[in-house]
C-alpha positions as semicolon CSV with decimal commas, in nm:
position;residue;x (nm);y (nm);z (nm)
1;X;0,000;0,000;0,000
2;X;0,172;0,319;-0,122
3;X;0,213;0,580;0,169
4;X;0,317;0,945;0,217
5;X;0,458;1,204;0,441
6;X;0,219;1,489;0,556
7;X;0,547;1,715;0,394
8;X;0,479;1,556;0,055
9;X;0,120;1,592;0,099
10;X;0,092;1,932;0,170
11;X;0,373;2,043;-0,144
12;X;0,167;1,773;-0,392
13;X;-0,212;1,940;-0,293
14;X;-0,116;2,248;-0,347
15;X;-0,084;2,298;-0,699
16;X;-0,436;2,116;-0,753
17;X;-0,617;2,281;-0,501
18;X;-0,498;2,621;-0,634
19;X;-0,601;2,531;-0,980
20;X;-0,962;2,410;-0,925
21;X;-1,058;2,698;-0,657
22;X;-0,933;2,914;-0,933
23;X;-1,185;2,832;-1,136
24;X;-1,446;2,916;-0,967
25;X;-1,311;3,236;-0,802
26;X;-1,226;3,371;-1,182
27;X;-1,500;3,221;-1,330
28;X;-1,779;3,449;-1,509
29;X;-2,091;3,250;-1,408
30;X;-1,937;3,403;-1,020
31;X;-1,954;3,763;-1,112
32;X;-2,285;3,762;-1,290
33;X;-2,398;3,597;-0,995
34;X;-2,272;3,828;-0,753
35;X;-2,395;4,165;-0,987
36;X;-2,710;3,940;-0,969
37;X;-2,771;3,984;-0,622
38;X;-2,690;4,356;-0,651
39;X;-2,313;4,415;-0,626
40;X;-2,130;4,638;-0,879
41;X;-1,871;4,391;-0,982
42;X;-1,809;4,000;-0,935
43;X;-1,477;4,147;-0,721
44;X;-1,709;4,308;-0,452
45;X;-1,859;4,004;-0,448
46;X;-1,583;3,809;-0,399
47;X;-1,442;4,017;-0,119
48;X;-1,775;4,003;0,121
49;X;-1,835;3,639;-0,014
50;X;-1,512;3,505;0,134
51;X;-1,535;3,764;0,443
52;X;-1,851;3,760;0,526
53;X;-1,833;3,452;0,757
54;X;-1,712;3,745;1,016
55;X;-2,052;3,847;1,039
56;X;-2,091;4,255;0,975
57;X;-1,764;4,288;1,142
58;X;-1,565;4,671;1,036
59;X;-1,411;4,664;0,712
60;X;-1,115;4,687;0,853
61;X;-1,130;4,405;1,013
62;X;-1,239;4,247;0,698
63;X;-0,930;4,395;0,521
64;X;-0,688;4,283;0,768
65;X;-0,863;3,885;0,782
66;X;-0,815;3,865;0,395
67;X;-0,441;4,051;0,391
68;X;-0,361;4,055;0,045
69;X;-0,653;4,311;-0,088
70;X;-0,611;4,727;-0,084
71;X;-0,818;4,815;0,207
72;X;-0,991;5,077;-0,012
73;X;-1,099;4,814;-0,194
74;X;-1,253;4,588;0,082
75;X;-1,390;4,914;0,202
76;X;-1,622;5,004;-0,106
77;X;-1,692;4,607;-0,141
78;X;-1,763;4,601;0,252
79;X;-2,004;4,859;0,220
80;X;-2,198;4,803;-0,128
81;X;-2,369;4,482;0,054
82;X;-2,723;4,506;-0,124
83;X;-3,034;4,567;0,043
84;X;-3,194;4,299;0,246
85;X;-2,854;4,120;0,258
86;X;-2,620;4,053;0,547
87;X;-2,265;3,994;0,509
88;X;-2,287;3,630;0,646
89;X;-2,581;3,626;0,386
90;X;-2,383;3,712;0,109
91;X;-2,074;3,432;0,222
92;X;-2,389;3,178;0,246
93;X;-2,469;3,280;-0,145
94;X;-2,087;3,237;-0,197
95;X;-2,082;2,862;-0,022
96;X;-2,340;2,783;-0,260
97;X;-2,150;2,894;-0,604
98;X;-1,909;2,683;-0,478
99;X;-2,160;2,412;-0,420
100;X;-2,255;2,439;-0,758
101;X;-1,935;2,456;-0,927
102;X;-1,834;2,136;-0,741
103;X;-2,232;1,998;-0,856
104;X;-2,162;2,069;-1,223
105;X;-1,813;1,999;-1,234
106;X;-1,735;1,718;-1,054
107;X;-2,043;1,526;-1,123
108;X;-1,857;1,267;-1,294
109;X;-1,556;1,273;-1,038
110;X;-1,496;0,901;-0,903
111;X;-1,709;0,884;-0,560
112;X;-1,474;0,715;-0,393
113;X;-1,241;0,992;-0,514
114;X;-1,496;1,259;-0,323
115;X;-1,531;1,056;-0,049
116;X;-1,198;1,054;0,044
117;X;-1,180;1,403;-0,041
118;X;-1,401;1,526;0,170
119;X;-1,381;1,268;0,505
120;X;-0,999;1,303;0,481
121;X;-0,953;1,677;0,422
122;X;-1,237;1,778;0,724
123;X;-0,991;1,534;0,928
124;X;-0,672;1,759;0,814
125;X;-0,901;2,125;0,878
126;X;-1,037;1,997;1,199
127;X;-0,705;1,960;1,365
128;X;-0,607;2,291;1,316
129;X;-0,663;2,538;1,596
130;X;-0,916;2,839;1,476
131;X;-0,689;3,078;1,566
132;X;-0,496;2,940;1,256
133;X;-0,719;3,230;1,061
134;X;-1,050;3,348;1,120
135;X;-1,136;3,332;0,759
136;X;-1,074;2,987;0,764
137;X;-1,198;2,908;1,122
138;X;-1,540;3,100;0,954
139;X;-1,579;2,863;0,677
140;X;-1,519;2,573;0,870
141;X;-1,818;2,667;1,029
142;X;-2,045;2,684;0,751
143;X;-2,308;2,438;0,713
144;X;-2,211;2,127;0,424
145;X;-2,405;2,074;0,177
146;X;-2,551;1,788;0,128
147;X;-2,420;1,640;-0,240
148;X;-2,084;1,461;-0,245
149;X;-1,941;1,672;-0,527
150;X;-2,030;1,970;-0,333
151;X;-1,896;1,864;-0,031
152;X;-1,615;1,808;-0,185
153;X;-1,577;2,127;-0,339
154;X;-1,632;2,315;-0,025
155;X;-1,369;2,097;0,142
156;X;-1,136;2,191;-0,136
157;X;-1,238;2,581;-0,072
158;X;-1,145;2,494;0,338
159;X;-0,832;2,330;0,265
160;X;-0,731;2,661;0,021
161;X;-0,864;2,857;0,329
162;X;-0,675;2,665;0,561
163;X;-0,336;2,729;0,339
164;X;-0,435;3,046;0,310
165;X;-0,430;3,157;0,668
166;X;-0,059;2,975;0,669
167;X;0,048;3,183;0,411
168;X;-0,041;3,523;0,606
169;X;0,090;3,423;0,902
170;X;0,385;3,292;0,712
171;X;0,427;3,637;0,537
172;X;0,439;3,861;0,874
173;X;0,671;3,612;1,054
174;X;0,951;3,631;0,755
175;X;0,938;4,048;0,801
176;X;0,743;4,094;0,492
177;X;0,430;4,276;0,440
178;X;0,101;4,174;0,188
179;X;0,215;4,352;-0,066
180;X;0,555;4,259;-0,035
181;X;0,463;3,917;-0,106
182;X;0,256;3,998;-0,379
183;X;0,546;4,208;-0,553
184;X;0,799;3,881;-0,471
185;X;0,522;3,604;-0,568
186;X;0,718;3,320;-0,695
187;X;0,443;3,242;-0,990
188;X;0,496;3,298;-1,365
189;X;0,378;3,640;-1,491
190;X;0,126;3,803;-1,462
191;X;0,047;3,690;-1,123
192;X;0,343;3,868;-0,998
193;X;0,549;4,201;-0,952
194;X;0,454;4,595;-0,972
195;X;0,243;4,557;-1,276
196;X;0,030;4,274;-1,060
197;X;-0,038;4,490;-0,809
198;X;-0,186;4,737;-0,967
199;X;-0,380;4,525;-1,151
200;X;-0,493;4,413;-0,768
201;X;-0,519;4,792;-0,677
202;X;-0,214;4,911;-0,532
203;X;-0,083;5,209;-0,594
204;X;0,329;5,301;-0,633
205;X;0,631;5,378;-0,630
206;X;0,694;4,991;-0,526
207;X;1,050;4,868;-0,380
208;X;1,231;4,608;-0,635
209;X;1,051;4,286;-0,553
210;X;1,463;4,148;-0,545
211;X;1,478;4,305;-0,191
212;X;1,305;4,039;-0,096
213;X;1,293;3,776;-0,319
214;X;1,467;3,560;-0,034
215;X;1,248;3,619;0,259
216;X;0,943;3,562;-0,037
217;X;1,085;3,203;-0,082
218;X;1,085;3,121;0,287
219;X;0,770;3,252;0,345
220;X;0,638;2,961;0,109
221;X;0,868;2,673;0,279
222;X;0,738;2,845;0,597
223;X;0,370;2,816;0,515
224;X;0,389;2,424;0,454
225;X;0,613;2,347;0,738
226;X;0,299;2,509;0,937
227;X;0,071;2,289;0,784
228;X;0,246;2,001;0,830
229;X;0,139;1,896;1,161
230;X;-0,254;1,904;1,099
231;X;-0,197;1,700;0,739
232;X;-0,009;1,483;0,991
233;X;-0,331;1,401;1,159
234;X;-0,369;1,118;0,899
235;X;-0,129;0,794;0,898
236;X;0,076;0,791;0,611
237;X;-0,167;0,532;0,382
238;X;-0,420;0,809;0,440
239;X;-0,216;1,066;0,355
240;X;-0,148;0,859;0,024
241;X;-0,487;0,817;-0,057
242;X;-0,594;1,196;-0,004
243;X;-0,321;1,263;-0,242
244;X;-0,450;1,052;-0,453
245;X;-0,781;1,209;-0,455
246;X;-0,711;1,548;-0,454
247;X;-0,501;1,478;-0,765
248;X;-0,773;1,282;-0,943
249;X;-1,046;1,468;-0,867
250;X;-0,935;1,794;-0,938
251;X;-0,777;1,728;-1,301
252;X;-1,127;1,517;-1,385
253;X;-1,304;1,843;-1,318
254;X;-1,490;1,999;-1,584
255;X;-1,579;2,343;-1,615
């Protein structure tokens, strides 16, 4: 029976994860939805969908839970919740996109495949502490639904959540700030740089991102060693077999 380290686990998920959340989170169908419901743009949307399990919290404190946004952004998104909405209403619509993406896209996913998905990834996010990140400590609140290809979906969303929290606290502990790390990201272009920032909102003169191009790179060994120790909650067959599954289900999905 093959077996894994919760190391290897956390480096092989990641690319996977990243790639089917993104698809959702960029995905058209998501904006029109949220401009549906009365937002100006499928950003604003985005911003209160993801933050809203703080409840109508400042938007400052909404800012500071999600990190890598301009605050002036979250601000105008924080505020342009639509009429007869609350925030936590608006992350409840946003669990449900999800949902749906997972519904329409993984209905042919292997259920076995899902299963394991889901069972084995709530094990991994449940043996985190909350104060991990209160974005992710929110979602792991939210009610499941109740299809296996959304369930897994959403646990897919946690477990990007989950790394996600890592990350910031990652960031601050190497010296760096938000947008440092988005200047330094280590992904191909565009998703990286001065030009990427402004595309995200910021505003310059920037510092060369090769000030910290070091500390950037540590941040990211920094964020999986922190993980480590709640993917280590499953034996190393389990940790195998979510592997597996993440792997499997996420390149069988269809958009």
């Amino acid at each position: 029976m093959a077996t894994a380290t919760a190391a290897e686990t956390v480096d092989r998920v990641f690319a996977p994860v990243q790639e089917y959340t993104r698809g959702y989170l960029l995905a058209k169908s998501t904006d029109a939805y949220g401009i549906a419901l009365g937002f100006a743009s499928g950003s604003q949307f985005w911003v209160v969908g993801r933050a809203g399990v703080l409840g109508g919290c400042p938007a400052d404190v909404a800012a500071a839970a999600i990190a890598f946004e301009p605050l002036d952004a979250v601000r105008a998104a924080w505020h342009a919740v639509p009429p007869g909405l609350t925030h936590y209403d608006v992350a409840l619509h946003y669990r449900d996109r999800i949902a749906a993406w997972g519904d329409r896209c993984l209905a042919d996913a292997d259920p076995a495949a899902l299963d394991a998905v889901d069972v084995l990834g709530r094990r991994i996010a449940d043996a985190a502490p909350a104060a991990l990140g209160t974005l992710f400590a929110g979602w792991r609140h939210l009610p499941v639904p109740g299809s296996p290809p959304g369930r897994a979906g959403l646990t897919i969303h946690l477990i990007r959540e989950m790394r996600g929290a890592a990350h910031i606290a990652a960031i601050l502990a190497c010296g760096l700030t938000p947008l440092d790390a988005i200047l330094a990201a280590p992904h191909p272009p565009p998703r990286t740089g001065p030009a990427y920032a402004e595309r995200m909102g910021y505003r310059g003169p920037f510092r060369d991102p090769e000030e910290v191009r070091e500390r950037r790179l540590e941040a990211e060994r920094l964020t999986a060693s922190i993980l480590v120790p709640y993917f280590a909650e499953l034996s190393p067959q389990e940790l195998a077999r979510f592997g597996d599954a993440v792997e499997v289900t996420c390149a069988t999905a269809v958009p």
